[in-house]
C-alpha positions in Angstrom: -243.4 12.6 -29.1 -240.8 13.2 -26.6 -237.8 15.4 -27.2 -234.5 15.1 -25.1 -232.9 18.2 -25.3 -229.0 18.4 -24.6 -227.5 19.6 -21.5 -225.6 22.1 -23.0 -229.0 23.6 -25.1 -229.2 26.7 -25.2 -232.2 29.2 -24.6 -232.2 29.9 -28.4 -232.0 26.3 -29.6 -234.9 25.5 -26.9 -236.7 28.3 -28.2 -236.5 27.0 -31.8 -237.8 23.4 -31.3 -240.8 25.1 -30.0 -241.3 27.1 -32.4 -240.6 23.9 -34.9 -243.4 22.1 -32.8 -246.3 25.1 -33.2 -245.5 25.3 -37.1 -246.1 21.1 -37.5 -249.1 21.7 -35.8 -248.4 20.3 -32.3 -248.2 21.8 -28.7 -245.3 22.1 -26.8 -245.1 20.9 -23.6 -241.9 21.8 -21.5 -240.4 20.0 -18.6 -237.8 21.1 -16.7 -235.8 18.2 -15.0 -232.6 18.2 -13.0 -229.6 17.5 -15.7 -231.9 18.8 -19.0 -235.3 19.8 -20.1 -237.7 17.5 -22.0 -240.4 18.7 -24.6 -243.7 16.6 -24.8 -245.2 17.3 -28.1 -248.9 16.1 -28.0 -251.6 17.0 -30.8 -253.1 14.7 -33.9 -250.8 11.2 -33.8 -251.7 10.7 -37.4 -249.1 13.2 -38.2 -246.6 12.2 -35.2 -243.7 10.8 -37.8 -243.2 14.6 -38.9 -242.7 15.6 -35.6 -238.9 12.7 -36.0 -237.3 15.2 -37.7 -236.6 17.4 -34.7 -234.0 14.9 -33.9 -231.8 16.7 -36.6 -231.6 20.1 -34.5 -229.1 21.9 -32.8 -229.4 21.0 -29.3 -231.6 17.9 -29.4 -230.2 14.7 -28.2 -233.3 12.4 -28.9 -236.5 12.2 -30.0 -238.9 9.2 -29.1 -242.6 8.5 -28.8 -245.2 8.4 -25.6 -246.4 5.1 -25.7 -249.1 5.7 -23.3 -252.5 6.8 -24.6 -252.6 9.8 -21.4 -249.3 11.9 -23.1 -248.4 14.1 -20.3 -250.1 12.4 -17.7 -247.6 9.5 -17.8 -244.3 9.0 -16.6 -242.9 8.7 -19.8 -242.8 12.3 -20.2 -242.5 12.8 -16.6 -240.4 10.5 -14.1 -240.5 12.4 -10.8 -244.0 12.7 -9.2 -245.4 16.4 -9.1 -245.9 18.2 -6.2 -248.7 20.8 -6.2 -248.7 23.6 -4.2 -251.3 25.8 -2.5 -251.1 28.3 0.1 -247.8 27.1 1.1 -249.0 23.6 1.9 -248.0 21.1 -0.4 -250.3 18.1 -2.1 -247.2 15.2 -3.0 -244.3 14.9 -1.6 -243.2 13.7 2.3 -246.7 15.2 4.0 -249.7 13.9 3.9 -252.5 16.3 2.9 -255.4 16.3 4.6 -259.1 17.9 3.1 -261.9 18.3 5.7 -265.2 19.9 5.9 -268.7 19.3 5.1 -270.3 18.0 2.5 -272.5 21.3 1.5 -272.2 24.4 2.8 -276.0 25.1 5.1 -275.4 28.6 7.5 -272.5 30.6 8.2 -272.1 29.3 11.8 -271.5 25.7 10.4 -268.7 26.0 8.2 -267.0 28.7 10.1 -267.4 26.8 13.1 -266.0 22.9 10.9 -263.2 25.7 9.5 -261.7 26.6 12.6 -262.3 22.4 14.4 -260.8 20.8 11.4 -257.8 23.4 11.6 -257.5 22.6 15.1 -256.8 19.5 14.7 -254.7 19.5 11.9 -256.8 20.0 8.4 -254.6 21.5 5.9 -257.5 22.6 3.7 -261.5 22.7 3.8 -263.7 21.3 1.7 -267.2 22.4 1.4 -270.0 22.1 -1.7 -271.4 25.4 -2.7 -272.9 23.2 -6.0 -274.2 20.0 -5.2 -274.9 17.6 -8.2 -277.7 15.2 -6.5 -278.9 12.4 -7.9 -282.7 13.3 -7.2 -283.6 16.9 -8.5 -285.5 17.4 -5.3 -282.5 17.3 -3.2 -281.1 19.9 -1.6 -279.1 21.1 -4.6 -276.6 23.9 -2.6 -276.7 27.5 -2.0 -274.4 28.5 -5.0 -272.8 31.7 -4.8 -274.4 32.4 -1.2 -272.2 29.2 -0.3 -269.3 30.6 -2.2 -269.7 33.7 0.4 -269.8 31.3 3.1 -266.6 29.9 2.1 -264.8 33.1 2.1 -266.0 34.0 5.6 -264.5 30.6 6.4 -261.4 31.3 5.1 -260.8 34.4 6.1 -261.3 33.0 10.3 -259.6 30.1 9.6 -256.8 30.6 7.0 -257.1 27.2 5.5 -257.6 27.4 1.6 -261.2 26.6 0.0 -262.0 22.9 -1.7 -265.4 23.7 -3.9 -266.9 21.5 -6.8 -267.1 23.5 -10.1 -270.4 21.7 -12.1 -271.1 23.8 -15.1 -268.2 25.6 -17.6 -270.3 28.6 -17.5 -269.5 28.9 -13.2 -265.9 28.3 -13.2 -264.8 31.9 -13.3 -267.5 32.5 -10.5 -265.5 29.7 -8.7 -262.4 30.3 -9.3 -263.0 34.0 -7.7 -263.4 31.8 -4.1 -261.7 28.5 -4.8 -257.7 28.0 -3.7 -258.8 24.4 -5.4 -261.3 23.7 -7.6 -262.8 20.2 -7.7 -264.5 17.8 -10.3 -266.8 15.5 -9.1 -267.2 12.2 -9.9 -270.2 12.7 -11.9 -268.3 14.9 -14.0 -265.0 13.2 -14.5 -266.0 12.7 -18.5 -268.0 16.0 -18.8 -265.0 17.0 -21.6 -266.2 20.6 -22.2 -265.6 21.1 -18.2 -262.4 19.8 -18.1 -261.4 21.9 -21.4 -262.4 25.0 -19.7 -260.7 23.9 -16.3 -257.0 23.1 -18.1 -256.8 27.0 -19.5 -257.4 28.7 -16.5 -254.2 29.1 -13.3 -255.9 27.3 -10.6 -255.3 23.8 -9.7 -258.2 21.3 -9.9 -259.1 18.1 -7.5 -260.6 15.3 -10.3 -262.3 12.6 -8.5 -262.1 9.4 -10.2 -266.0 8.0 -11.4 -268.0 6.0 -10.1 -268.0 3.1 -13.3 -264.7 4.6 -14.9 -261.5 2.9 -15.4 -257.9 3.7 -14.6 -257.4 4.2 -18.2 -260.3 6.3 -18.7 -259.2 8.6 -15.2 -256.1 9.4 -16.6 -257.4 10.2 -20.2 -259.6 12.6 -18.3 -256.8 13.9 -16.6 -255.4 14.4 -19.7 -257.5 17.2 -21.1 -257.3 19.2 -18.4 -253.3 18.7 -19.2 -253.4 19.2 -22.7 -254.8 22.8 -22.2 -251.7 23.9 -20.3 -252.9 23.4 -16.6 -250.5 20.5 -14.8 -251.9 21.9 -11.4 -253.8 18.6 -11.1 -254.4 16.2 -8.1 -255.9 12.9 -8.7 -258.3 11.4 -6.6 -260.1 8.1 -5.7 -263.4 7.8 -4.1 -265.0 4.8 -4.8 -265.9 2.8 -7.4 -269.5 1.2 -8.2 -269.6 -2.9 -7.6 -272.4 -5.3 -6.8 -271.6 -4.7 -3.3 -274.3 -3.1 -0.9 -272.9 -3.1 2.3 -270.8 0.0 1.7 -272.1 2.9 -0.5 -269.4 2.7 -2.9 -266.4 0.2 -3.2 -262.5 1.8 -2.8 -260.2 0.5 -5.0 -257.3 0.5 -2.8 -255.1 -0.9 -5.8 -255.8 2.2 -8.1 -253.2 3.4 -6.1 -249.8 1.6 -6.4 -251.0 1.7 -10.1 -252.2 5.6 -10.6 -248.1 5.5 -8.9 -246.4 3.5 -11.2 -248.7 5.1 -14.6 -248.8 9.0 -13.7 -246.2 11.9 -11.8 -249.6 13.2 -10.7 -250.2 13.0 -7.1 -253.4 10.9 -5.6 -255.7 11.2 -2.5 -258.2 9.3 -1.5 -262.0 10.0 -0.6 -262.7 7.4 2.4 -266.0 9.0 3.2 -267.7 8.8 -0.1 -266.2 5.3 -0.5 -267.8 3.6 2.5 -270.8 5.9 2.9 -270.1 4.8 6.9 -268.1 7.1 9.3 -267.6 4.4 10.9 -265.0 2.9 8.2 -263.5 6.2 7.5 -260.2 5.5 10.1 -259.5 2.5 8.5 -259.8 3.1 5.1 -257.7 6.4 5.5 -254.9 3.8 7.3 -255.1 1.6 4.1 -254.9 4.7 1.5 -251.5 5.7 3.2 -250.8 2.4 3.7 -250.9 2.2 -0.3 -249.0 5.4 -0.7 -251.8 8.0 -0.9 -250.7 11.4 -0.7 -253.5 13.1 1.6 -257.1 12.5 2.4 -260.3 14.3 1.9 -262.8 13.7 4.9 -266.4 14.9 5.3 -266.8 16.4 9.1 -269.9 18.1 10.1 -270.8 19.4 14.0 -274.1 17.5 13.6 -273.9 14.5 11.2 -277.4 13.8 12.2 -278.8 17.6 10.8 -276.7 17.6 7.7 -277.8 18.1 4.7 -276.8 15.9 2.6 -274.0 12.8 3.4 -274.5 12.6 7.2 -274.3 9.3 7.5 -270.2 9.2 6.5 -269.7 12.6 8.3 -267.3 12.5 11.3 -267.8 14.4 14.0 -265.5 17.0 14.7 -264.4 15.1 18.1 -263.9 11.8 15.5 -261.9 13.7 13.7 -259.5 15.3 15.9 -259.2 11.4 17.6 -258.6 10.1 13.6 -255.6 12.7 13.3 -254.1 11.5 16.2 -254.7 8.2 15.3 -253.2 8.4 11.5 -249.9 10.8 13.0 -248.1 7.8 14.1 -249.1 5.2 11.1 -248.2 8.1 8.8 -244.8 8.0 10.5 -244.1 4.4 10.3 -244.8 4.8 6.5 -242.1 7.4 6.4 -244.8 10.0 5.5 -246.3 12.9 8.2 -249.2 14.7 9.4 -249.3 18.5 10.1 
């Protein structure tokens, strides 16, 4: 359910529909908005039609249902889109944010060395995998907490907050010690007991859309992460699995315009995983603004041909400083910009 609350409520009256919410056995949800504040109240909907009474309290000008099946995902309880911020850079809003770095992390001099070229050319964050979840158990799996080390050192030349992947509930406080954001991968978009863990802790969390999933289904995943109390989410796209062979994965370019009409959340897109070819990553990037993508997450290493894993849709770092200048103008002419 959704409760209005007046414009003239009070602190006190706010503070007692809350309290009215916990007692029918429902969590409140607040959300501040420019004229009033709104209270989502999501839990068991067998029970929803206690929750109507409200409406009979000081200070409440409506109560009505969420329609949507993703509560506090939707724009139903939220109209204006979210705007998450890290570090003082923003992920929503006017700028486009862009997410660079290697796929794993492999030596010290590599992802210092992608921190500071990805910065120079206009990187907001970097994005590195300390855990890598492979699809053969004899590939190079990551270097776990020595990666997470790595990281820091990158960091701390660089300035530019830390992307990681988080793949086990039992590592997410070991993360979250290096992470500014931690990410889900796609492989993990329905692991629920993850996602539980990741909405109670204070850190926002990347969740990449999988690879056979749904809109529906992203957004429901999105939503336990909500439910838990963490709205320090960022949605993002990266591909989806089709007959198709002659990229690795297929982007849904239209999840887009939808993800923006369903969800306040904000949306990037993965062009690199998407294509599997770093030679499609310009383009597709062009198309994801194009659709009304808030940033971009691309995979750069100094020697695509040595990497580790995913060299194949790794840009250079000379690509990528050519792709930023590229993408500055075309940001511009779709009344978004680059750093």
């Amino acid at each position: 359910m959704i409760i209005v609350m007046s414009s003239d409520a009070t602190p006190e009256e706010i503070k007692k529909v809350e309290d009215t919410i916990h007692e029918l056995g429902y969590t409140p949800h607040a959300i501040v908005g420019v004229e009033r504040k709104v209270i989502g109240a999501v839990g068991d909907e067998r029970g929803k039609d206690r929750l109507q009474s409200i409406e009979t309290m000081s200070g409440v000008e409506s109560v009505f249902p969420i329609l949507k099946p993703y509560k506090l995902a939707s724009r139903e309880v939220k109209s204006t889109d979210s705007v998450i911020q890290v570090g003082g850079v923003a992920i929503g809003g006017p700028a486009i944010a862009i997410i660079a770095g290697p796929c794993s992390v492999e030596s010290k001099e590599q992802i210092c060395t992608t921190a500071n070229l990805v910065k120079s050319s206009g990187a907001n964050f970097l994005r590195g995998g300390a855990y890598k979840p492979r699809t053969s158990p004899y590939s190079f799996q990551g270097m776990e907490e020595d990666g997470l080390k790595l990281l820091a050192a990158a960091k701390e030349v660089s300035g530019l907050p830390i992307v990681t992947e988080v793949m086990n509930p039992r590592e997410i406080d070991l993360v979250a010690q290096y992470a500014d954001v931690i990410q889900v991968g796609a492989r993990n978009m329905q692991n629920f007991s993850l996602l539980k863990e990741l909405g109670k802790i204070d850190k926002p969390i990347l969740l990449k859309r999988g690879m056979m999933n749904t809109i529906k289904e992203f957004l429901m995943s999105a939503e336990y992460i909500l439910a838990e109390g963490n709205n320090q989410l960022i949605l993002c796209e990266r591909g989806i699995r089709t007959f198709e062979t002659a990229t690795r994965n297929t982007l849904d370019i239209s999840c887009i315009p939808v993800l923006k009409k369903e969800t306040h959340l904000p949306i990037i897109v993965d062009p690199s995983h998407a294509t599997g070819h770093w030679e499609m990553v310009e383009s597709m990037s062009r198309a994801s603004i194009a659709a009304g993508a808030d940033g971009l997450i691309i995979e750069v290493h100094p020697d695509p041909v040595k990497a580790f894993s995913d060299g194949p849709q790794s840009l250079k770092p000379e690509k990528f400083a050519r792709l930023m200048e590229n993408l500055r103008p075309f940001a511009e002419l779709m009344g978004r910009t680059l750093r």
